[in-house]
N, CA, C and O of each residue as an XYZ file, in Angstrom:
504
protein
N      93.284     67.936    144.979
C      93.525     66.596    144.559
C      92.250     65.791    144.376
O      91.835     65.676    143.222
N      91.467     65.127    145.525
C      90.079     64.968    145.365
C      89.064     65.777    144.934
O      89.101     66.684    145.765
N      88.426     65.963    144.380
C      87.331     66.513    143.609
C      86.116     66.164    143.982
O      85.229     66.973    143.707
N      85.749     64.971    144.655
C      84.414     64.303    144.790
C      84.713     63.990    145.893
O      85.672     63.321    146.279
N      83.212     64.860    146.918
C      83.012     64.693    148.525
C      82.902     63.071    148.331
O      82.505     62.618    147.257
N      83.389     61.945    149.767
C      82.872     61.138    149.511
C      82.008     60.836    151.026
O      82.486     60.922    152.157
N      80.414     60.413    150.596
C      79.278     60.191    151.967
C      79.021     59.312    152.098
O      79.265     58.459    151.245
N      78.417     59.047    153.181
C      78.167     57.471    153.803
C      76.558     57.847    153.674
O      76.231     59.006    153.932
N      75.292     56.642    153.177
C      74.360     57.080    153.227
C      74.212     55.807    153.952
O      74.696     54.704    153.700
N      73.079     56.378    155.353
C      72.538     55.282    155.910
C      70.910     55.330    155.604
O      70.231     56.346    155.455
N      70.498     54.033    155.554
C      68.903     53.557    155.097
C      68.552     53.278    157.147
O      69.182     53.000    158.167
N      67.083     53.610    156.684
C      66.632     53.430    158.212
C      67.180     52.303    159.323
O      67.512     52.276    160.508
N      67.060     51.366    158.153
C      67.513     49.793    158.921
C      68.872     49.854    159.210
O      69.322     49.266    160.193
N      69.700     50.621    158.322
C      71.272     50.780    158.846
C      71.655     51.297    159.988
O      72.472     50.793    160.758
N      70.868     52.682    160.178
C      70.847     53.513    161.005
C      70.696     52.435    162.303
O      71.727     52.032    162.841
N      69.404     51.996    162.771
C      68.869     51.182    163.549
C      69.746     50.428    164.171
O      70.010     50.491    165.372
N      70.422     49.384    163.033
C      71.561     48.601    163.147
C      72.448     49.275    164.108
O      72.552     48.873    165.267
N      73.063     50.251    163.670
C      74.629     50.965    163.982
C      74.146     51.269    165.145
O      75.059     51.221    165.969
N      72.830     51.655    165.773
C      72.264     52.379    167.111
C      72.142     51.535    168.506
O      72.491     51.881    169.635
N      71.351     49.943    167.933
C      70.892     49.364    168.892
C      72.284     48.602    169.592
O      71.787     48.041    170.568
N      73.408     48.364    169.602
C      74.609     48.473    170.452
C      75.019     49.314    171.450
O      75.688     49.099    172.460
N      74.385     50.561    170.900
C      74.669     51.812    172.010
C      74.205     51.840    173.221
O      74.816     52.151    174.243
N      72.633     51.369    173.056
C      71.521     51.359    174.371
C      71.996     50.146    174.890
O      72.019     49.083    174.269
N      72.466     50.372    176.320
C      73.130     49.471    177.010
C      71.563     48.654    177.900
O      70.713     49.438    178.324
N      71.339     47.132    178.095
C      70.789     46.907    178.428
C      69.718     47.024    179.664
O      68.559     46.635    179.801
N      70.760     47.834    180.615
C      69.895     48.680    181.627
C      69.274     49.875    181.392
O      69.081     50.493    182.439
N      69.040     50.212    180.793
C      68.450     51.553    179.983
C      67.225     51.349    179.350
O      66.481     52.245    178.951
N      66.955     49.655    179.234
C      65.514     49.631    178.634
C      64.617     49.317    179.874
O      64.843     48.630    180.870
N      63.066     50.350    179.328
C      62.167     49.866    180.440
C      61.532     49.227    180.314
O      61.023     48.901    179.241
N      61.275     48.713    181.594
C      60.100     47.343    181.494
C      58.875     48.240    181.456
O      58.725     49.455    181.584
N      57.914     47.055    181.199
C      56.417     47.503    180.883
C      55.486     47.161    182.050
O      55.214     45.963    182.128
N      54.946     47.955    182.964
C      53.738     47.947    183.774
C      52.819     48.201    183.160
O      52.621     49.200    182.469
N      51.849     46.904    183.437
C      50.134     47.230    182.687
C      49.312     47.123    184.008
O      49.558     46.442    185.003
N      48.433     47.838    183.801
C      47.583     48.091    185.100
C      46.195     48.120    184.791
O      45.606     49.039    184.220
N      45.519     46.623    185.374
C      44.045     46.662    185.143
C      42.811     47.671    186.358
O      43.009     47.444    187.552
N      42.218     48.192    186.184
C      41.362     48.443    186.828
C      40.171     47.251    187.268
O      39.465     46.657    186.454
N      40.149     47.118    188.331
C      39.384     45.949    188.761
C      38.203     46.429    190.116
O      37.978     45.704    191.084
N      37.640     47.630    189.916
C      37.131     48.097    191.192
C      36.014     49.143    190.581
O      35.813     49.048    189.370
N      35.645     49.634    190.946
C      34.586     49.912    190.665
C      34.425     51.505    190.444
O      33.316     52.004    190.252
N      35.465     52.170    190.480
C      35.316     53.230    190.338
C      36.404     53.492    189.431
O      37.341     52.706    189.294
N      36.263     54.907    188.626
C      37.150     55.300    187.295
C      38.342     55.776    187.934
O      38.183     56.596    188.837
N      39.562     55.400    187.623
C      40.888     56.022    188.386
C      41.421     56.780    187.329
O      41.169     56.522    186.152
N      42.420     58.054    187.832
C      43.181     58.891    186.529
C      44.292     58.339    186.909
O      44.224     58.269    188.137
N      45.520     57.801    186.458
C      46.628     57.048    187.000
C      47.740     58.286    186.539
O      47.821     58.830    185.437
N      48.624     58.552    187.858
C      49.476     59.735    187.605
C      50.865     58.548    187.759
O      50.931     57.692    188.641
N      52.005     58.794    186.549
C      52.886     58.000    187.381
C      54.367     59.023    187.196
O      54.557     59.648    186.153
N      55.255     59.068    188.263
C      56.634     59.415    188.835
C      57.445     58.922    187.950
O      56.883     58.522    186.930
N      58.446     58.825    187.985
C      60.125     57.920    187.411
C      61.171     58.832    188.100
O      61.492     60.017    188.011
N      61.589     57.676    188.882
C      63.131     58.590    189.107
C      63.944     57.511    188.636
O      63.641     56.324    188.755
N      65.362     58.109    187.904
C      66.255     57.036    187.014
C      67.162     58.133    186.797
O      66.940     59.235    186.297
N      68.232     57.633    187.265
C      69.943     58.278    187.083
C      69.609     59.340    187.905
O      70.185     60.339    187.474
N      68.707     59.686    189.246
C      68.512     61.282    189.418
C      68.027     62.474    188.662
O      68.232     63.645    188.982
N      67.374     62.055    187.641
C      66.119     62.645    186.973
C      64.430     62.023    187.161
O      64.218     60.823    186.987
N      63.576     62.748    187.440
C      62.488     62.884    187.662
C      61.722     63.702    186.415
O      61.696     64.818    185.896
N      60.931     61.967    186.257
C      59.847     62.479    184.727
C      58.448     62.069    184.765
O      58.188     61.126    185.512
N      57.457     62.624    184.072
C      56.134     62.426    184.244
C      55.582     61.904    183.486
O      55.574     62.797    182.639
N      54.905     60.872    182.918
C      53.887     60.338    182.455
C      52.839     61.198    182.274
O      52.464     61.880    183.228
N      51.994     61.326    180.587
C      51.003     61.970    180.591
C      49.413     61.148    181.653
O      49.044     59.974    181.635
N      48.979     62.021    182.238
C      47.745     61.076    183.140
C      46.501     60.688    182.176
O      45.684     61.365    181.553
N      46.676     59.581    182.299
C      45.568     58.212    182.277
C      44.122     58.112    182.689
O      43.897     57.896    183.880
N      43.157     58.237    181.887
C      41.727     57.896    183.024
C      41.821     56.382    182.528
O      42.461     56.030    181.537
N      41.087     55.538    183.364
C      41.040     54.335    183.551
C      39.828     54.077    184.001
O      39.579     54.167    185.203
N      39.024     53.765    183.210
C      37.340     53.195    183.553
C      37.625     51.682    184.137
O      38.689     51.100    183.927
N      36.608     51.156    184.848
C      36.218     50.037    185.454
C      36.288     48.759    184.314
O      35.635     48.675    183.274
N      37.242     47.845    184.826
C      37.472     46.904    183.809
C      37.958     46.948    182.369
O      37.716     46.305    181.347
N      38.811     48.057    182.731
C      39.509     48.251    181.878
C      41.430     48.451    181.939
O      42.076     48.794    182.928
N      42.064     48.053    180.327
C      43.146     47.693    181.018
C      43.877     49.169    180.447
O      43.409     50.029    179.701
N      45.216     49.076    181.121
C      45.811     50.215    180.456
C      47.036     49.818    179.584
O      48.126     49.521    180.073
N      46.815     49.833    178.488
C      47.470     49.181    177.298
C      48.023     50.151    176.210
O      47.287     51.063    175.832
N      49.408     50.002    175.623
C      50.049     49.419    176.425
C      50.953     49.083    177.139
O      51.903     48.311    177.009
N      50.400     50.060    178.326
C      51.031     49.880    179.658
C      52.133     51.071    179.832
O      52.365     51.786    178.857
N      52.612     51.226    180.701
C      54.034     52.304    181.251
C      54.877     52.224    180.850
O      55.560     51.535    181.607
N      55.279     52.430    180.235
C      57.164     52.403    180.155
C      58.013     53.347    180.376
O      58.176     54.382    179.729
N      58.808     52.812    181.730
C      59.424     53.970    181.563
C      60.385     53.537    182.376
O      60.015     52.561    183.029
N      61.862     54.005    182.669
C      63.254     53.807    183.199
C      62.812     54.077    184.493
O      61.877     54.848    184.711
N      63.572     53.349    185.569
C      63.677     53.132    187.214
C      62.822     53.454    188.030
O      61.735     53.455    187.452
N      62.713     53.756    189.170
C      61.878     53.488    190.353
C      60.440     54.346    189.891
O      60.474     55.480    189.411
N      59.013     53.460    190.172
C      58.003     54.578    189.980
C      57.047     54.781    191.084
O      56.609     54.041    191.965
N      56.878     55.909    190.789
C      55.891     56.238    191.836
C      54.077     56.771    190.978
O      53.784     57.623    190.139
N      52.935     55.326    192.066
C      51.938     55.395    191.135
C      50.693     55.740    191.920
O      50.119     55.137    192.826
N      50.443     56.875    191.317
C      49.203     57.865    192.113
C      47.743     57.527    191.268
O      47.599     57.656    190.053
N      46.484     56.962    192.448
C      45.498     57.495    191.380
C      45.074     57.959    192.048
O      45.291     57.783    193.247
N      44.327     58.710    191.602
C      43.136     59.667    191.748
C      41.713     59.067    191.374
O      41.588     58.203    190.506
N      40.631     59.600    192.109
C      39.434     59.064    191.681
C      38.717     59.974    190.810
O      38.149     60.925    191.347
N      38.652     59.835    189.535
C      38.302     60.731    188.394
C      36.798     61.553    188.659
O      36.465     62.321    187.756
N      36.220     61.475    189.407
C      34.952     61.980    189.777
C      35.370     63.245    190.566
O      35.111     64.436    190.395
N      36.154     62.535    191.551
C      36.560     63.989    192.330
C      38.375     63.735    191.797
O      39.051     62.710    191.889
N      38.664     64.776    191.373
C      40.364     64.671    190.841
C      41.366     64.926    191.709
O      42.518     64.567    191.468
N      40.905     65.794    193.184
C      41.417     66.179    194.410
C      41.805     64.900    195.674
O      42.459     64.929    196.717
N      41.140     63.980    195.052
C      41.364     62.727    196.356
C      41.932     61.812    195.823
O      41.662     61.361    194.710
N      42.861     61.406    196.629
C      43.814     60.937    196.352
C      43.569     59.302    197.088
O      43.446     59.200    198.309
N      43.507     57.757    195.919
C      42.787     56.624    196.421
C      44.110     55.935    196.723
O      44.112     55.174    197.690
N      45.342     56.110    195.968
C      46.081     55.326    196.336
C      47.707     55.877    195.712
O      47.791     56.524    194.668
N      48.963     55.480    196.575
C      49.897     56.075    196.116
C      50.829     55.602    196.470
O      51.082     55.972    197.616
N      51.691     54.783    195.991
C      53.012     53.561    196.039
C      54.075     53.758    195.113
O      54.174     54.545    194.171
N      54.895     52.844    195.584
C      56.292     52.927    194.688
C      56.555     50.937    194.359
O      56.342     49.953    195.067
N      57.145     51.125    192.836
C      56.960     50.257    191.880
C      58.306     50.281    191.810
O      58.679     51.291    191.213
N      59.399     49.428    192.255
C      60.298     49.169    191.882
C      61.140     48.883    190.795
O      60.952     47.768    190.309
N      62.293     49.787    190.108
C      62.835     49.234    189.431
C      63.254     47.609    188.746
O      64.243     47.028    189.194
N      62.419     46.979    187.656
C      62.767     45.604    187.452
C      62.979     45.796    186.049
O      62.768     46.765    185.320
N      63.684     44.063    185.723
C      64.101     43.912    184.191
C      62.830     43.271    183.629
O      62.507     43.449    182.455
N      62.313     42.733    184.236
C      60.894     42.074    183.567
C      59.574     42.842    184.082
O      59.313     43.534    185.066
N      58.964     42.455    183.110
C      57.405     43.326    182.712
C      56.721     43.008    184.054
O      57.124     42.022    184.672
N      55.640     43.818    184.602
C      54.997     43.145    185.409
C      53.539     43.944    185.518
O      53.511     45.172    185.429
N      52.713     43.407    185.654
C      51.400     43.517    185.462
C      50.717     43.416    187.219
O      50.861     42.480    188.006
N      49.803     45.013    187.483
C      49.138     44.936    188.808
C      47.514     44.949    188.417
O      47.070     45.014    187.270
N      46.932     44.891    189.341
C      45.253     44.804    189.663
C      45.162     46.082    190.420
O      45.697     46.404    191.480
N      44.420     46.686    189.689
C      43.967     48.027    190.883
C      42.368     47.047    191.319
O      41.612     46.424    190.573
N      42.312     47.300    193.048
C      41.242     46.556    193.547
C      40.711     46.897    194.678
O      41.676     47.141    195.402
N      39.514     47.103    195.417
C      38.933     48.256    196.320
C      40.215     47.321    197.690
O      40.785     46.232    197.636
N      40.204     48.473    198.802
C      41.452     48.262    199.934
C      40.006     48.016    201.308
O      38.906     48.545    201.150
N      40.202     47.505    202.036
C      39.272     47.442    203.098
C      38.911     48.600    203.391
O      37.718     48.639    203.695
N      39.576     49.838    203.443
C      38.838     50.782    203.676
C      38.328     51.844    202.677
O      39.148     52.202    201.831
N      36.955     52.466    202.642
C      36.822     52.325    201.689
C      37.319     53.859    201.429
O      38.074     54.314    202.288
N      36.988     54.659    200.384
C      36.820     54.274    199.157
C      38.586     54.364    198.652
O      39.049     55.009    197.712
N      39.344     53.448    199.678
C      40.659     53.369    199.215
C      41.077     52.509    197.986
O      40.106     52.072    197.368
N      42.014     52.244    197.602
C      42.369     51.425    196.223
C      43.905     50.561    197.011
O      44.591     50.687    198.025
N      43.860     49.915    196.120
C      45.276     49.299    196.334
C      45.705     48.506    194.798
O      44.884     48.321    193.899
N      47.021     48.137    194.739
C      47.634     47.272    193.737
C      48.100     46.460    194.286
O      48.828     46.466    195.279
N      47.451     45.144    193.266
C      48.118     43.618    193.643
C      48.600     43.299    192.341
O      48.296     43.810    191.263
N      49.411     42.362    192.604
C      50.283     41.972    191.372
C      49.620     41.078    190.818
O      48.863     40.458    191.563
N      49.648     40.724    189.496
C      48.293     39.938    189.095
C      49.096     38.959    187.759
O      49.173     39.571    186.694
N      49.559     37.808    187.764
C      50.156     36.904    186.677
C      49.104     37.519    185.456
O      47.884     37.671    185.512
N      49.974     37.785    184.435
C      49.724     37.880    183.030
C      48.968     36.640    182.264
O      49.520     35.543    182.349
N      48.235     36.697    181.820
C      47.216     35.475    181.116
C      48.369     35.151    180.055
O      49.080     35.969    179.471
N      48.384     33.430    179.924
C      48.999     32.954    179.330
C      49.031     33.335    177.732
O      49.799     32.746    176.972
């Protein structure tokens, strides 16, 4: 009876359209940017655990005064390792970054002892 398949063609922007309903709002990640503020080069390793999957971030070197841009993204709880890029075996600092809906920006900055590191949370420049 019909003779002629009939197709739906979608254009990128259609596609896009029809998609962004699907991704339910908890599913997007926020963005951690992380300045180096200390004096030594860090390799930044970071964790994700989200829904009970565990994923890795490719590792980061991070020179002195410099930012990491831009930035992490990635779904639920993280866990953030650096390493001191000189020696790759020692381990300066290693915390967990809570799952949030908004972006948030830390300071890597020397810890009283030395040659430890720590992260402080650091307001985003206007």
């Amino acid at each position: 009876m019909f003779s002629k398949q009939h197709s739906i063609r979608l254009t990128g922007v259609g596609l896009a359209l029809l998609l962004v309903p699907l991704v339910p709002v908890w599913a997007r990640a926020e963005t951690i940017v992380l300045r180096n503020d200390s004096q030594t080069p860090v390799q930044v390793h970071v964790t994700a655990l989200f829904q009970g999957r565990v994923t890795q971030a490719r590792p980061v070197l991070l020179n002195p005064r410099m930012t990491l841009l831009p930035g992490i993204m990635m779904n639920g709880d993280k866990i953030i390792t650096l390493y001191d890029a000189r020696v790759p075996t020692r381990a300066l600092f290693k915390g967990t970054i809570q799952a949030s809906p908004v972006n948030q920006t830390y300071s890597i900055q020397p810890d009283l002892i030395a040659p430890k590191l720590k992260l402080v949370p650091a307001n985003p420049a206007p």
